[in-house]
N, CA, C and O of each residue as an XYZ file, in Angstrom:
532
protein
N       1.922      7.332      7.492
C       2.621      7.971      8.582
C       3.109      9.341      8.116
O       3.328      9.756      6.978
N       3.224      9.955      9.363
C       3.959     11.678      8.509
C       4.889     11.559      8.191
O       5.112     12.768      8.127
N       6.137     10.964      7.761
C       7.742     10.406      7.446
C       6.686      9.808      5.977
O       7.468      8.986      5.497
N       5.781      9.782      5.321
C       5.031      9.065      4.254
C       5.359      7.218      4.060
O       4.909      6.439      3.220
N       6.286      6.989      5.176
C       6.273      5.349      5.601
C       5.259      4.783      5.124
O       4.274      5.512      5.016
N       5.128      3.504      4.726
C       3.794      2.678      4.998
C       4.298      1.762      4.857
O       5.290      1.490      4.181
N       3.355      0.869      5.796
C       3.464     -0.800      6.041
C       2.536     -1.540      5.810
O       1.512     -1.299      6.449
N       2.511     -2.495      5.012
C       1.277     -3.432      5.134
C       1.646     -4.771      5.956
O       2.826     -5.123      5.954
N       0.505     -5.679      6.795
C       0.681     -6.137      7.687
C      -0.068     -6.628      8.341
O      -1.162     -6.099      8.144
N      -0.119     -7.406      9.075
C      -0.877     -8.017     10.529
C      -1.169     -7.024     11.567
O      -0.212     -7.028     12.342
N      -1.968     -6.257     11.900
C      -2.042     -5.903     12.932
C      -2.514     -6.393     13.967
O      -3.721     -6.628     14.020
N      -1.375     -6.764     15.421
C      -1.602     -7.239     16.348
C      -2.232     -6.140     17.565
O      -2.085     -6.583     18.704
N      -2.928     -4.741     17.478
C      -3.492     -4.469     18.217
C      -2.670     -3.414     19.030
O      -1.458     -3.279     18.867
N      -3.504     -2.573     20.037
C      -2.458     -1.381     20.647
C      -1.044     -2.363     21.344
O      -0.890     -3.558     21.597
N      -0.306     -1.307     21.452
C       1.050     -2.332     22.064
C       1.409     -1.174     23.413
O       2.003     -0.096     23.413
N       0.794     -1.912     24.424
C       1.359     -0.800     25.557
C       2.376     -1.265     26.285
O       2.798     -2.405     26.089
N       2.813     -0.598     27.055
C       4.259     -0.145     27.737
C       4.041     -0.899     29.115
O       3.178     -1.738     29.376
N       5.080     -0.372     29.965
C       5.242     -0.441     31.576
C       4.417      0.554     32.002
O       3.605      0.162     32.840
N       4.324      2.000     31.642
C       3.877      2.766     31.927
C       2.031      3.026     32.291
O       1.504      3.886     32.997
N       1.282      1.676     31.325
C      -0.024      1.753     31.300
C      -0.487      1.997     30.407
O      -1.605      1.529     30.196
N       0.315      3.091     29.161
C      -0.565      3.644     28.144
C      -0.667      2.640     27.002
O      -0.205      1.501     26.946
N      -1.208      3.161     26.316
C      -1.611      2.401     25.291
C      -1.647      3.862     23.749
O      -2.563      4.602     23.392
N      -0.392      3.730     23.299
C      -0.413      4.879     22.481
C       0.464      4.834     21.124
O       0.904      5.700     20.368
N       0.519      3.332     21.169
C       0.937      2.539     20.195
C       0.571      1.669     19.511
O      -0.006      0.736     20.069
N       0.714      1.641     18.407
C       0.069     -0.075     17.910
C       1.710     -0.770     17.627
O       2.850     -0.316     17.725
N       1.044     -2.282     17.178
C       1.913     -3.186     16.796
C       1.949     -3.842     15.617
O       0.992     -4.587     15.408
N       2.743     -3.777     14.828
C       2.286     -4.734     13.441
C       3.292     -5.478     13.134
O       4.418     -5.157     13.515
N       3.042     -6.785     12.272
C       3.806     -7.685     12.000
C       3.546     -7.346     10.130
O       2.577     -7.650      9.434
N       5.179     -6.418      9.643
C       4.872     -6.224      8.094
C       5.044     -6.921      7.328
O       6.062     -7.611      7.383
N       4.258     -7.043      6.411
C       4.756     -8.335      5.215
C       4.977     -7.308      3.751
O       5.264     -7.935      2.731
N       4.876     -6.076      3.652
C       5.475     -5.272      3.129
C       5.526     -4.031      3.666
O       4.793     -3.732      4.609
N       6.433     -3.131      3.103
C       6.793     -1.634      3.384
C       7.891     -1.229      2.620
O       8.856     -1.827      2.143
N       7.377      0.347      2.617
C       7.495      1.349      1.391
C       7.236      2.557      1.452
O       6.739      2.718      2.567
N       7.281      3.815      0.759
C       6.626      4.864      0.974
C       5.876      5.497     -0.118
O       5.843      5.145     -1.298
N       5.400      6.284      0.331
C       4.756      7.410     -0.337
C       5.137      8.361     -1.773
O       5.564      9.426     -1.327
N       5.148      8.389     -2.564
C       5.783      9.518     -3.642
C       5.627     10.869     -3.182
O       4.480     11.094     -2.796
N       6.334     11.737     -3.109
C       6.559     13.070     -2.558
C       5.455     13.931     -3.310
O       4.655     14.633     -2.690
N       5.474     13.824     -4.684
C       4.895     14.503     -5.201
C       3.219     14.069     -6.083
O       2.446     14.865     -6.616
N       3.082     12.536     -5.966
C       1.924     12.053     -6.299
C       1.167     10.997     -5.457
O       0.031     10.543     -5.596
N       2.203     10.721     -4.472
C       1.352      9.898     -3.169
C       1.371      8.569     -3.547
O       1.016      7.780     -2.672
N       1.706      8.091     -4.665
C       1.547      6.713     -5.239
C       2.105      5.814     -4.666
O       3.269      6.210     -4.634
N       2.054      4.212     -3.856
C       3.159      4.013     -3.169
C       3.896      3.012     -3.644
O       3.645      2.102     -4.434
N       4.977      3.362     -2.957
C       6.260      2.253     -3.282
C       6.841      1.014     -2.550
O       7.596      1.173     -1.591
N       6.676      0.422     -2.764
C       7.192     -0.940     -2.436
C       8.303     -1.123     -2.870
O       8.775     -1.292     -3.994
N       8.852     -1.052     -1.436
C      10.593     -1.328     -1.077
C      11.160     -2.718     -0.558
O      12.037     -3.389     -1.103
N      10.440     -3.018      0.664
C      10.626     -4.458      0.927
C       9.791     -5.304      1.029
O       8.649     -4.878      1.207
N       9.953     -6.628      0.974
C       8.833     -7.353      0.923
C       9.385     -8.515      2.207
O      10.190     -9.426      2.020
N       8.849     -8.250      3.228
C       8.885     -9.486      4.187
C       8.320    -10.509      4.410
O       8.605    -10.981      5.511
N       7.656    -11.045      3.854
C       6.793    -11.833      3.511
C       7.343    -13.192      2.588
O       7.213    -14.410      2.709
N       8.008    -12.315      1.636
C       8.748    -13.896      0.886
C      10.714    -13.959      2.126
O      11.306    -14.961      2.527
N      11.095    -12.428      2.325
C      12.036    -12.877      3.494
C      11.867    -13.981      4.676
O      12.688    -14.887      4.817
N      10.766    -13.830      5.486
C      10.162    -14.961      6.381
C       9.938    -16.363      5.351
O      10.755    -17.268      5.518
N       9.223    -16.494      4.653
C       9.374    -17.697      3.557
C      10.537    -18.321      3.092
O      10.869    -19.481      2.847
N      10.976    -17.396      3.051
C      12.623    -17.904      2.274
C      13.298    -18.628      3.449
O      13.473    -19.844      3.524
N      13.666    -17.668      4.391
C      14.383    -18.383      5.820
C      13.513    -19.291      6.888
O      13.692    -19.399      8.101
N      12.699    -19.794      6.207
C      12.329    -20.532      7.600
C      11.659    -20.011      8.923
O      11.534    -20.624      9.983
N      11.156    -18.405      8.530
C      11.009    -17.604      9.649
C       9.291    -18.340     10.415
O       8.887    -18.733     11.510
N       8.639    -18.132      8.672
C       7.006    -18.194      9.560
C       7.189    -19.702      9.405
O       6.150    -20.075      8.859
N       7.873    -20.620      9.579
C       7.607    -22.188     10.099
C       8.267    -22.462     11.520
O       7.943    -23.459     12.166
N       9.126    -21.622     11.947
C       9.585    -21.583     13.288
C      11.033    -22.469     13.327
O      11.527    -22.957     14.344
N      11.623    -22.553     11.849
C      12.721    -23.418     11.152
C      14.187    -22.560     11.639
O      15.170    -23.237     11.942
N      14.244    -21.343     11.679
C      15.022    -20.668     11.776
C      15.939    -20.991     13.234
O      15.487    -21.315     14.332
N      17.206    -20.806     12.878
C      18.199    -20.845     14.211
C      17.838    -19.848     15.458
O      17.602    -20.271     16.589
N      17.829    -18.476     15.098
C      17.632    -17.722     16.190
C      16.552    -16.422     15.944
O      16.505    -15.403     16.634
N      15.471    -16.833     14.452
C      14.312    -14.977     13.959
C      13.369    -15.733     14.152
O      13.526    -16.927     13.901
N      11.997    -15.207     14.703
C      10.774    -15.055     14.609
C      10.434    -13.748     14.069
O      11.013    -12.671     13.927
N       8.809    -14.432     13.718
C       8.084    -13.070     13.149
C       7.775    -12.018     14.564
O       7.224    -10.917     14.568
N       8.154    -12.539     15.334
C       7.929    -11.559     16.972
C       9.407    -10.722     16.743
O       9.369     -9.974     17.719
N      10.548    -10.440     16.109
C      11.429    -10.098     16.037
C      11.527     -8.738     14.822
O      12.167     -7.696     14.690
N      10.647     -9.372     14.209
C      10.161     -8.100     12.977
C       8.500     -7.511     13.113
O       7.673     -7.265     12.235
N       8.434     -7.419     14.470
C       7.085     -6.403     14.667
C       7.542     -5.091     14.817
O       8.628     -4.859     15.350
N       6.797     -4.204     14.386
C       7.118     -2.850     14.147
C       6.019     -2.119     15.245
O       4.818     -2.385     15.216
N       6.715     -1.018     16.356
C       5.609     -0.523     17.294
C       5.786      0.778     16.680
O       6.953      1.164     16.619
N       4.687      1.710     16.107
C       4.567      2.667     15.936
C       3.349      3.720     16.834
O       2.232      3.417     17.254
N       3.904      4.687     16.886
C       2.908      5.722     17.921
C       1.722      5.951     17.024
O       1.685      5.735     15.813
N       0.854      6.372     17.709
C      -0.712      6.296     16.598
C      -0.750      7.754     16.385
O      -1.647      8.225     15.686
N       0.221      8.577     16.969
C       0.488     10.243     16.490
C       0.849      9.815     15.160
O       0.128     10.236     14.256
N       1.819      9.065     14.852
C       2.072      8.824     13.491
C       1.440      8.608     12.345
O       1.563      8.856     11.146
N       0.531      7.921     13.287
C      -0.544      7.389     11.639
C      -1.991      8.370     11.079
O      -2.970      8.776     11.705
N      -1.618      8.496      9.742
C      -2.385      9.503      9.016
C      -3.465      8.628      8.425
O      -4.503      9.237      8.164
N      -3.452      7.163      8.118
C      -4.742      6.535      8.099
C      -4.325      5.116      7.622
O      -3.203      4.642      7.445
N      -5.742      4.504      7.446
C      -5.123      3.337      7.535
C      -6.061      2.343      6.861
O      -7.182      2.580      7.309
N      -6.114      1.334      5.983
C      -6.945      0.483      5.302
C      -6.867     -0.949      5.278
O      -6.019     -1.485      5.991
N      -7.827     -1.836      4.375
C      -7.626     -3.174      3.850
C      -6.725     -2.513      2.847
O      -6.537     -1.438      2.278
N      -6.156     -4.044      2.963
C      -4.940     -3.968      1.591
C      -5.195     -5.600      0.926
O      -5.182     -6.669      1.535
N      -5.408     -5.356     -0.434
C      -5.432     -5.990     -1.918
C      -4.062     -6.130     -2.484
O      -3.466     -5.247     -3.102
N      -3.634     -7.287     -2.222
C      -2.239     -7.250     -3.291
C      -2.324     -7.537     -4.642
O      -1.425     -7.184     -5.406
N      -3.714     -8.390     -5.184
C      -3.901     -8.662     -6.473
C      -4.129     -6.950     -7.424
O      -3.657     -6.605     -8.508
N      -5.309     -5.962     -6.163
C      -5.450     -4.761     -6.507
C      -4.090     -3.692     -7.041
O      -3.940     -2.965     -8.024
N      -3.184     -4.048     -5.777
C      -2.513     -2.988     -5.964
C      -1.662     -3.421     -7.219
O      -1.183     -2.486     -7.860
N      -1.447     -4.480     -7.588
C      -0.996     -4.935     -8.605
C      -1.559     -4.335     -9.900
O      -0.787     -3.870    -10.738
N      -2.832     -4.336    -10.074
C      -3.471     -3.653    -11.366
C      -3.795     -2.618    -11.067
O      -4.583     -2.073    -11.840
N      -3.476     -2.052    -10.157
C      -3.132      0.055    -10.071
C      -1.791      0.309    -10.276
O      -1.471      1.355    -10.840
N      -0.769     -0.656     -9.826
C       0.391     -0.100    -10.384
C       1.265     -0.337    -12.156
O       2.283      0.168    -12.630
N       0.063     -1.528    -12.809
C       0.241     -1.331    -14.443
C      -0.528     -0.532    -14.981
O      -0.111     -0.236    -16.100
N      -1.848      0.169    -14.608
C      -2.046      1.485    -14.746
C      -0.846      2.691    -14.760
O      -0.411      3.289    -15.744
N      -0.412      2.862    -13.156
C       0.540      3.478    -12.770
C       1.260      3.359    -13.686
O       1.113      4.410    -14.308
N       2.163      2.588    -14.345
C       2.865      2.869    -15.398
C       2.560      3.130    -16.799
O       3.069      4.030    -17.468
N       1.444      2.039    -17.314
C       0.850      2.674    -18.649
C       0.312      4.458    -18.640
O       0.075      5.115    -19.654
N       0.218      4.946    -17.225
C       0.103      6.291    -17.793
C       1.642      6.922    -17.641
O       1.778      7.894    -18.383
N       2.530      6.687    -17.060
C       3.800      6.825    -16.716
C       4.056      6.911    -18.333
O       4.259      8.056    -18.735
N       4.075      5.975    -19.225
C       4.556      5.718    -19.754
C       3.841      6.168    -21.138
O       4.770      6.014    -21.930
N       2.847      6.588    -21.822
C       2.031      7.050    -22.747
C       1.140      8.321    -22.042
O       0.293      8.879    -22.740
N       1.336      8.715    -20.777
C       0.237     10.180    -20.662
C      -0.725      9.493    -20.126
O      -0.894      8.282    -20.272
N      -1.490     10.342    -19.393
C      -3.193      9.750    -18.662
C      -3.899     10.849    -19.665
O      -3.260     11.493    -20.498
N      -4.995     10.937    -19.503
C      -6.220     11.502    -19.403
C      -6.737     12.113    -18.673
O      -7.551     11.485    -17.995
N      -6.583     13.793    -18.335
C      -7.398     14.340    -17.378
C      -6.697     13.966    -16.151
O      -7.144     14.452    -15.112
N      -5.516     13.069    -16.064
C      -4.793     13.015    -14.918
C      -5.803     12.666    -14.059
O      -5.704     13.196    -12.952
N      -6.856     11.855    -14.240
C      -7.799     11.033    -13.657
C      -7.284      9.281    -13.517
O      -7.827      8.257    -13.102
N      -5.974      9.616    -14.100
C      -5.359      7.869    -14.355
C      -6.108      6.640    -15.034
O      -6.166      5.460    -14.690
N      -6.578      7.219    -15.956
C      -6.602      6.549    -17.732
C      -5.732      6.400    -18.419
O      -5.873      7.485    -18.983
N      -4.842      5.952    -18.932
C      -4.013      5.733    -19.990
C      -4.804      5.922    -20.894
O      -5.985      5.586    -20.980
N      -3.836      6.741    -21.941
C      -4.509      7.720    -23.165
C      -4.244      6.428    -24.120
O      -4.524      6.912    -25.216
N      -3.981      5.466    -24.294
C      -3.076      4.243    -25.210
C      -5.009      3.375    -25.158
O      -5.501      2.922    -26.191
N      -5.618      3.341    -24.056
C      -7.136      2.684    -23.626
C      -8.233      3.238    -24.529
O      -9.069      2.439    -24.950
N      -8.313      4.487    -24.858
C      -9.390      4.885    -25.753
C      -9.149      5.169    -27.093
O     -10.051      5.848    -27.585
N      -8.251      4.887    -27.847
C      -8.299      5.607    -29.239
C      -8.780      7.140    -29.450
O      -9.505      7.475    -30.387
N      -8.497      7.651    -28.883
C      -8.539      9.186    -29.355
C     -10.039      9.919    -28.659
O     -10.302     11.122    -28.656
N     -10.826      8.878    -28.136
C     -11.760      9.382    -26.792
C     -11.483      9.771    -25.649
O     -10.744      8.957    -25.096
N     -11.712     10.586    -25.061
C     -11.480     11.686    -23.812
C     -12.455     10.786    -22.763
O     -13.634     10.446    -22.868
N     -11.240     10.498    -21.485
C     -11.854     10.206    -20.534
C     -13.299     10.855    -19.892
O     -14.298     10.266    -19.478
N     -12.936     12.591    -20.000
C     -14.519     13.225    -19.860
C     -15.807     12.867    -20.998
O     -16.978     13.202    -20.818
N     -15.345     12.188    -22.074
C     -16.341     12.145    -23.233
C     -17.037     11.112    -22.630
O     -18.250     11.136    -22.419
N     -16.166     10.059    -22.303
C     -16.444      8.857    -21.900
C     -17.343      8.766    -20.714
O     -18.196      7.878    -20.705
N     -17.193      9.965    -19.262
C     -18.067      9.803    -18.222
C     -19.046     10.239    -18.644
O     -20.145      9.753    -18.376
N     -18.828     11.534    -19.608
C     -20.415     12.253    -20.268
C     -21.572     11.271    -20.574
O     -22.682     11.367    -20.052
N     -21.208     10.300    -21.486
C     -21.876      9.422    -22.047
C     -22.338      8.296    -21.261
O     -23.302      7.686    -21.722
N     -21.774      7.843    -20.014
C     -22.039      6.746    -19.636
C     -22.802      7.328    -18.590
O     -23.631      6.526    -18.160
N     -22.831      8.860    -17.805
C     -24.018      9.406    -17.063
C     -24.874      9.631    -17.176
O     -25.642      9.603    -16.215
N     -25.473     10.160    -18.975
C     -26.334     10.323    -19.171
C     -27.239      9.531    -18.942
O     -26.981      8.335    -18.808
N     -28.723     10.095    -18.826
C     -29.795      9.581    -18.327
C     -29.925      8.986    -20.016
O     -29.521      9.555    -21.031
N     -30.856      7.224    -19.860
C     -31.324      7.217    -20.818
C     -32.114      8.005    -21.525
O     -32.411      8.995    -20.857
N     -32.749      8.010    -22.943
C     -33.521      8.795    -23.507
C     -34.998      8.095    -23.364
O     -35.991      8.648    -23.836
C-alpha cells in the first residue's frame, strides 16, 4: 500500500458498497506489518492468526469476535501490488535478513559474507555461469 502497510491474508474478493461500485477489496489478515523506509524489507508487527487461535475466534467459541469483525476493506487506489505468501519462505529470508544485518552482505545482493570464506558473491556467479569447457 502507499502508507508501505502490508497484510497477509484471505482474500475475500472486491467488497462493494450501497453505491454499486466495486473499488475495494476485502481481506481477512492473519498477519500485518510494514515496509522498511529505507530497504523495503518487511516487518511483521501483528500476527492474527495465533490472536483468533488463542481466543476462540476461528472456532466460533468466542462471546461476542468473529473473523467477519477483523476484515480489513481497503481501496485498490491503495494497493501497489500484491502476491502468494510463504511463511516457511519468509522465515528463511528474514535469517538471511539478519545474518547480513549482522556480519555485512556481499555486493548487497543479500549473501552473508560469514557463507563464503573469503569468496565474492560475483566470483561465485562468474563461475557457476560459465559455459562448460
Amino acid at each position: 500500500m502507499g502508507s508501505r502497510k502490508c497484510y497477509v491474508g484471505i482474500c475475500f474478493g472486491e467488497a462493494g458498497f450501497d453505491d454499486g461500485g466495486c473499488e475495494h477489496v476485502s481481506i481477512l489478515p492473519l498477519l500485518s506489518g510494514y515496509r522498511d523506509k529505507d530497504n523495503l524489507s518487511l516487518e511483521i508487527k501483528t500476527n492474527y492468526h495465533v490472536h483468533f487461535e488463542d481466543h476462540d475466534i476461528y472456532s466460533g467459541k468466542h462471546d461476542s469476535l468473529t473473523v467477519n469483525h477483523f476484515r480489513v476493506i481497503i481501496p485498490k487506489s491503495e494497493i501497489e501490488s500484491y502476491s502468494f505468501f510463504d511463511v516457511d519462505t519468509f522465515k528463511l529470508f528474514k535469517k538471511v535478513e539478519k545474518e547480513c544485518s549482522e556480519h555485512g552482505s556481499d555486493s548487497n545482493i543479500g549473501i552473508p559474507n560469514s557463507s563464503y570464506d573469503g569468496e565474492s558473491a560475483e566470483e561465485s556467479y562468474r563461475s557457476f555461469s560459465q559455459e562448460p569447457a
